[in-house]
C-alpha positions in Angstrom: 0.0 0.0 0.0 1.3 3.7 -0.5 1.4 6.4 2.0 -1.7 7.9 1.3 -3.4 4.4 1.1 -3.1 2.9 4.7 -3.4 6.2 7.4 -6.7 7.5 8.0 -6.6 10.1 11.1 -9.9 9.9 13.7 -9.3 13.9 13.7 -9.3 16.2 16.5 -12.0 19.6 16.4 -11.1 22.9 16.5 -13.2 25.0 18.8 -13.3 28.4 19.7 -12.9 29.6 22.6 -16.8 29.5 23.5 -16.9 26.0 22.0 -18.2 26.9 18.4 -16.2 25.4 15.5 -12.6 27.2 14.5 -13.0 27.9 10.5 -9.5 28.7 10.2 -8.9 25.5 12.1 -10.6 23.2 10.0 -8.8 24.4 6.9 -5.3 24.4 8.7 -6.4 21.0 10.1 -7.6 19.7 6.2 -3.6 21.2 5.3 -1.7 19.0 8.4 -3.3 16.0 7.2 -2.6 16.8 3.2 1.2 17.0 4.9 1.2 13.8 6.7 -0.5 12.1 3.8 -3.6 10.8 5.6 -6.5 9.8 3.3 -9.1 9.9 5.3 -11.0 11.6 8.1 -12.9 10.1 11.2 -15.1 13.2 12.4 -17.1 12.9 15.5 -15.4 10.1 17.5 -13.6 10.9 20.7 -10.9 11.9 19.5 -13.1 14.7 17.7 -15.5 15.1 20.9 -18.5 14.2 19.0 -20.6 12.6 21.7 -20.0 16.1 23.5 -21.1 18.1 20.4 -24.5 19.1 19.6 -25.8 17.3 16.4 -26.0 20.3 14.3 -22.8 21.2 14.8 -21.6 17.7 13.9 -23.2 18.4 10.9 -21.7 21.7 10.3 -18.4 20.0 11.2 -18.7 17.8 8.5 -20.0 20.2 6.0 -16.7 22.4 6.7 -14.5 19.7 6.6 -15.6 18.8 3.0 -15.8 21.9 1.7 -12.3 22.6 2.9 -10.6 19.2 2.1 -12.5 19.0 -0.9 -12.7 15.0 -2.3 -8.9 14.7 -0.9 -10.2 12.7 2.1 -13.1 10.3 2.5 -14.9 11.5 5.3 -16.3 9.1 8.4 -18.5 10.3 10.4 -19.5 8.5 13.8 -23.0 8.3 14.2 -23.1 6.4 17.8 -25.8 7.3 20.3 -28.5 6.0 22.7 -30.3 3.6 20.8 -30.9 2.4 16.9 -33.5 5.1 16.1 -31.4 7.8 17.2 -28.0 6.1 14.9 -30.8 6.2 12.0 -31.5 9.9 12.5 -27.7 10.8 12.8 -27.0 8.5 9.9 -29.3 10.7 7.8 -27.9 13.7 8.9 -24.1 12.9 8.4 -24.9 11.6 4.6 -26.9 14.7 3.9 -23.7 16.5 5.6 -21.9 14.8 3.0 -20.1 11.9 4.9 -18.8 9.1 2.4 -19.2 6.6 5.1 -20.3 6.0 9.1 -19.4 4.7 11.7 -21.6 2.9 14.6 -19.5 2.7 18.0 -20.9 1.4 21.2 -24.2 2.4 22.6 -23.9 5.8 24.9 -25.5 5.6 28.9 -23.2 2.3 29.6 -24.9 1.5 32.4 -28.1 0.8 30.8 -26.7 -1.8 28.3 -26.5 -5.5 28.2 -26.2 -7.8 25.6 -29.3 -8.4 24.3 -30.0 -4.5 23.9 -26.3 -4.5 22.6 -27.0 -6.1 20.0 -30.3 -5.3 19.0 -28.6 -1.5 18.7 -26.0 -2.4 16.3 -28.1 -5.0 13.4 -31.0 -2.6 13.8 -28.3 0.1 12.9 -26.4 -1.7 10.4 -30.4 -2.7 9.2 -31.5 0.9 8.4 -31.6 1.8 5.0 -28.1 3.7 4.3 -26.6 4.6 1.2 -23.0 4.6 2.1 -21.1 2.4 3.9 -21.0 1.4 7.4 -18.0 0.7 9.9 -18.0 -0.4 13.3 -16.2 1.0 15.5 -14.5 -2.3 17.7 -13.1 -0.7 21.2 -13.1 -3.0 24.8 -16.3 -2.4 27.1 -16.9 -3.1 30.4 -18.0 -6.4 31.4 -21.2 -5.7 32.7 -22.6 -4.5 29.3 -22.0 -8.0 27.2 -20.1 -6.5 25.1 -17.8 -8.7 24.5 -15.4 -10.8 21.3 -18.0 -12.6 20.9 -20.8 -10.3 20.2 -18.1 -7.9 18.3 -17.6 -11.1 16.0 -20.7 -11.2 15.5 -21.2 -7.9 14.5 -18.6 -7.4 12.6 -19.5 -11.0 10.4 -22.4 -9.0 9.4 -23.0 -8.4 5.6 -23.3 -4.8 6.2 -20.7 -4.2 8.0 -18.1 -2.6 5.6 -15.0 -2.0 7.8 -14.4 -1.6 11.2 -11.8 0.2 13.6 -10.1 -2.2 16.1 -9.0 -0.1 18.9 -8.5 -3.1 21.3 -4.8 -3.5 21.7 -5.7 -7.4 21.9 -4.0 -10.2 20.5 -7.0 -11.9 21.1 -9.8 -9.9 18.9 -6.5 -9.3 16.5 -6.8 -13.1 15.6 -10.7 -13.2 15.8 -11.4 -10.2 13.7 -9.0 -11.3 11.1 -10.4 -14.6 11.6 -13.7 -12.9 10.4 -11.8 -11.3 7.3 -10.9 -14.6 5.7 -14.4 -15.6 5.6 -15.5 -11.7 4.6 -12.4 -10.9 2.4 -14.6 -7.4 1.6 -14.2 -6.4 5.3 -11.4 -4.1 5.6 -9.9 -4.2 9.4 -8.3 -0.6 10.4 -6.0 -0.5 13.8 -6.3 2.0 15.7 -4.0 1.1 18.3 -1.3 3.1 17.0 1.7 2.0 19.7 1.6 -1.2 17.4 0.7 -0.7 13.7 3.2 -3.1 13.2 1.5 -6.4 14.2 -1.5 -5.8 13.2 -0.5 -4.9 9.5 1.5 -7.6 9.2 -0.6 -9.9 10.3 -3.2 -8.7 7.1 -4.8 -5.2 8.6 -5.5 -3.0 5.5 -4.5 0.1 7.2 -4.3 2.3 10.7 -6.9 4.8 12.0 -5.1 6.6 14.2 -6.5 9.3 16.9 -2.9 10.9 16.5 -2.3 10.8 12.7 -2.4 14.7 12.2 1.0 14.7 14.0 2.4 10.9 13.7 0.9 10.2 10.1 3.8 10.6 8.4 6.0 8.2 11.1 3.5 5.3 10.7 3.4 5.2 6.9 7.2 4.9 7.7 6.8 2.4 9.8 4.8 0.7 7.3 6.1 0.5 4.4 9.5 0.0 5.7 8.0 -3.5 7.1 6.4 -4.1 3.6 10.0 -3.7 2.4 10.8 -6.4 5.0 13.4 -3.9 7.1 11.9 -5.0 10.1 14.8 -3.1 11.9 13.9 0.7 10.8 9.8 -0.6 10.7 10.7 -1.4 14.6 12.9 2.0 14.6 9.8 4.4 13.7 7.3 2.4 15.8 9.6 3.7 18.8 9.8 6.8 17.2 6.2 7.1 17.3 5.9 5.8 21.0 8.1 8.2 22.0 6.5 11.3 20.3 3.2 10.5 21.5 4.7 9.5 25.2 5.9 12.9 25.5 2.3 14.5 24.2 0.0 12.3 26.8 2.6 11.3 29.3 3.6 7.6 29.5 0.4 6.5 31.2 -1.7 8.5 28.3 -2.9 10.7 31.6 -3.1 14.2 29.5 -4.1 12.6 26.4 -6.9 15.0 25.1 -5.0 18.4 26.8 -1.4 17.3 25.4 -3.0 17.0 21.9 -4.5 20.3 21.8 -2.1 22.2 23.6 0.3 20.4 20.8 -2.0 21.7 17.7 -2.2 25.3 19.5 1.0 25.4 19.7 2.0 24.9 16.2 -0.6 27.0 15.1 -3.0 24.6 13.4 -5.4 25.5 16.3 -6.4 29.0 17.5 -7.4 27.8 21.1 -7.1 24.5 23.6 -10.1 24.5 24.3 -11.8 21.3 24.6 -15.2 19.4 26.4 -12.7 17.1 28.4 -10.5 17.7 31.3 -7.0 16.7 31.1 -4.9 19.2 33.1 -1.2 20.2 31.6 1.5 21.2 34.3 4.4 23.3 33.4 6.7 20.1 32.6 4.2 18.5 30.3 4.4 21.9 28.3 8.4 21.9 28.1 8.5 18.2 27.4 5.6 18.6 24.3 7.5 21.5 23.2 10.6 19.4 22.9 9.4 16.8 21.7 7.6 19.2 18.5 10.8 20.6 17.7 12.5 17.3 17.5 10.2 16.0 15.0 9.8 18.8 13.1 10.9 17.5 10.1 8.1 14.9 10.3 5.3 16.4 12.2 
């Protein structure tokens, strides 16, 4: 696969200050990703803060995003919610947006869901009449909702299922889901578990969906096709690289994820402001090890 081919970025929002979407953001944001060679865009999952954004302005987001990135990126929109009706109404409202595909994650209000509801939420989604298609978004839940390999198997072995976004980090679902693809060769499996890209694409993944990409796009591909080359020593050598990079922007233990992120975009003026619906604080040494760590990749980032 080239470059552009295998990295899709589950993009960040640019907000205002008052929490209204950042225009000159989200055509400085549409630029990074043209620079790090991402080919598509995840809008709305939480990486984006779309289950903290109104629906409109989900919709506007998307609206923006096309008009600024033009047809360079296919555009994913997450569509999760509450139950199957509401999924139908976003679905409708992110295609008319102009969303080339959606993407169904887990059912909101976790306490209120067990398996049977589980899956009711997801085939009556993947069900509803939808003329683009549909990924599922594949991320560990806790145990008392049901959610579990099981179900997600069964979810994703369904014919409408188009592609789907592991997030797991498990060997276990790895093998499962991939188990899935040989009997669905039309199921395209995305990582996004981007502190290894490596075994996951080499086991068969078609690519990485990564919540990072705007910065780290441009190292994974690296990574990538320098294991598709079979230099499994540099492939191994830009995985750290990566690690590294984002260790510095969300601290080892990924405690200042959202906050490092957009302090980071702020900060190399893709973003006007930091402001975001999560609370990660930043101290004073997170700031002087991000900013260190952007002017050591400079070249890349």
């Amino acid at each position: 696969m080239n470059q552009r081919a295998m990295v899709w970025s589950a993009t960040p929002t640019p907000f205002l200050s008052n929490g209204s979407l950042d225009d000159a953001g989200i055509e400085k944001l549409a630029e990074q990703h043209r620079r790090q060679g991402v080919s598509g865009l995840f809008v709305g999952g939480t990486c984006g803060e779309g289950p903290f954004m109104p629906n409109a302005q989900r919709a506007e987001l998307v609206r923006k995003l096309r008009k600024a990135g033009g047809r360079d990126f296919h555009l994913a929109v997450q569509v999760s919610d509450t139950s199957p009706a509401r999924v139908r109404e976003n679905m409708a409202q992110a295609v008319d947006a102009g969303a080339d595909s959606v993407v169904i994650a887990a059912p909101w209000l976790r306490p209120f869901v067990n398996r049977d509801f589980a899956w009711r939420y997801f085939v009556e989604s993947l069900e509803s009449p939808c003329p683009v298609p549909i990924g599922i978004y594949v991320l560990l839940q806790p145990r008392e909702t049901g959610i579990d390999l099981e179900l997600w198997t069964k979810i994703v072995s369904h014919p409408k299922a188009a592609y789907l976004k592991d997030s797991s980090g498990s060997d276990d679902y790895r093998k499962a889901l991939l188990e899935v693809k040989a009997k669905r060769p039309a199921l395209k499996l995305w990582t996004g578990y981007e502190f290894d890209v490596l075994c996951t694409i080499g086991d068969g993944y078609d690519g990485c969906l990564l919540g990072s990409a705007i910065f780290n796009g441009r190292m994974i591909a690296r990574a990538v096709e320098s294991l598709q080359k079979g230099d499994a020593d540099a492939a191994r050598a830009w995985q750290q690289r990566n690690n590294q990079f984002l260790h510095d922007l969300f601290r080892p233990d990924i405690s200042s994820w959202m906050a490092g992120l957009k302090y980071a975009l702020r900060k190399k003026g893709i973003f006007s402001t930091e402001f975001s619906h999560l609370v990660y604080p930043l101290t004073d040494d997170d700031r002087r090890r991000i900013d260190a760590a952007l002017e050591r990749e400079k070249d890349y980032i």
